[in-house]
Every structure is written in C-alpha cells, then in structure tokens.
N, C-alpha and C positions, 0 to 999 in steps of 0.2 A: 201600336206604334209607340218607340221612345223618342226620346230627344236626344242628340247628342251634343254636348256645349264642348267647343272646340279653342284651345288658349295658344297664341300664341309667344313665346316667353320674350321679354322684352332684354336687351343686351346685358347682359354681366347679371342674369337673372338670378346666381346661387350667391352674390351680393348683395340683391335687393328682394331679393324673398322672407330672410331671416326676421329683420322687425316687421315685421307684417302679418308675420305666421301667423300669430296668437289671433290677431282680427278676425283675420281669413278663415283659421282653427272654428272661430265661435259663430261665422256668419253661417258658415256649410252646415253644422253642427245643427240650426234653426232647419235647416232644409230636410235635413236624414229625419228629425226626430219629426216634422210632419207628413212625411213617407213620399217625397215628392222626387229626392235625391239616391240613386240605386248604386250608383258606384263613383268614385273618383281617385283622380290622380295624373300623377307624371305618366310620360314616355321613356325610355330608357335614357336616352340622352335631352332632356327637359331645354336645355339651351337651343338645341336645334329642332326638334321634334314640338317639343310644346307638352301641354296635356290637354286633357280632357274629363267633361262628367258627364251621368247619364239621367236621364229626371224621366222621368213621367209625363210629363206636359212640357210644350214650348212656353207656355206664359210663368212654369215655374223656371224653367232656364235661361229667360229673359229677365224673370225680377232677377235672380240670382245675377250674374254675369252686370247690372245695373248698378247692383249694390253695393258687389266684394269690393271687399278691400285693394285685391291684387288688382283689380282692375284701376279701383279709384287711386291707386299709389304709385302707378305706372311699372309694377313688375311683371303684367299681361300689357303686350305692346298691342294686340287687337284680338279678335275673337268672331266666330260665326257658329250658328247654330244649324244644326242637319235632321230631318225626320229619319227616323230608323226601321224600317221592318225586322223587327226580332222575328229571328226564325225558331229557335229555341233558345231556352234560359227561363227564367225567371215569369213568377204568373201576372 
C-alpha cells in the first residue's frame, strides 16, 4: 500500500508558489532523503488540476502536508490523502 497526498492549488497559484519554493524545495527534500517520499509534483495544468505525492506511509504524508510550507502559506488551498494499491512499480 502507498499513500497518495492530493494538493489542491489555491487561486493565482504560479504567483504564489515562487517564494515559497525554496521552503517547500528543503521540507520535501527531509522526506526523499529518509525514504518515505517516492514521487512528487504538479499536474499538467497545476492551477486547475493541482498535484500530488506519493510516500509510503499515511502518517508520513500527514506530517508532510502538516508542515509544508505550501500549505502553511496558503499556495495549497486544501488537500486529502488516499490509500493506493500499487499494482506494479516500485518494491
């Protein structure tokens, strides 16, 4: 089972992403490099669509999503989390 953290982008969100990046850049960066965080990013159109990431655990995509910055800065207008059956990918 993975997690999927689901974002959704909050209005004029390729205006309010920019200073924030670098936070956001350095919080995710803590997740990958303790192995808990397997993919992330945008949707093709990020303003309407949103994005999303994938963890390994719900309790790691909950602190995560708790903490970012995008969320604490209002450029994630809200967010929910989904359990995943991978059926292939990744071990």
């Amino acid at each position: 089972m993975r997690y999927v953290l689901f974002y959704s982008s909050a209005p004029d969100v390729a205006a309010k992403a920019p200073p924030v990046f670098a936070a956001h850049k350095a919080h995710y960066e803590q997740f990958l490099a303790r192995g808990v965080l397997l993919l992330l990013g945008t949707f093709e159109d990020a303003q309407a669509d949103g994005s999303m990431a994938v963890f390994t655990t719900r309790e790691a995509a909950e602190e995560f999503a708790a903490a970012d910055p995008f969320v604490l800065n209002g450029v994630v207008s809200g967010y929910r989390i989904k359990g995943w059956n991978e059926a292939i990918g990744g071990s």
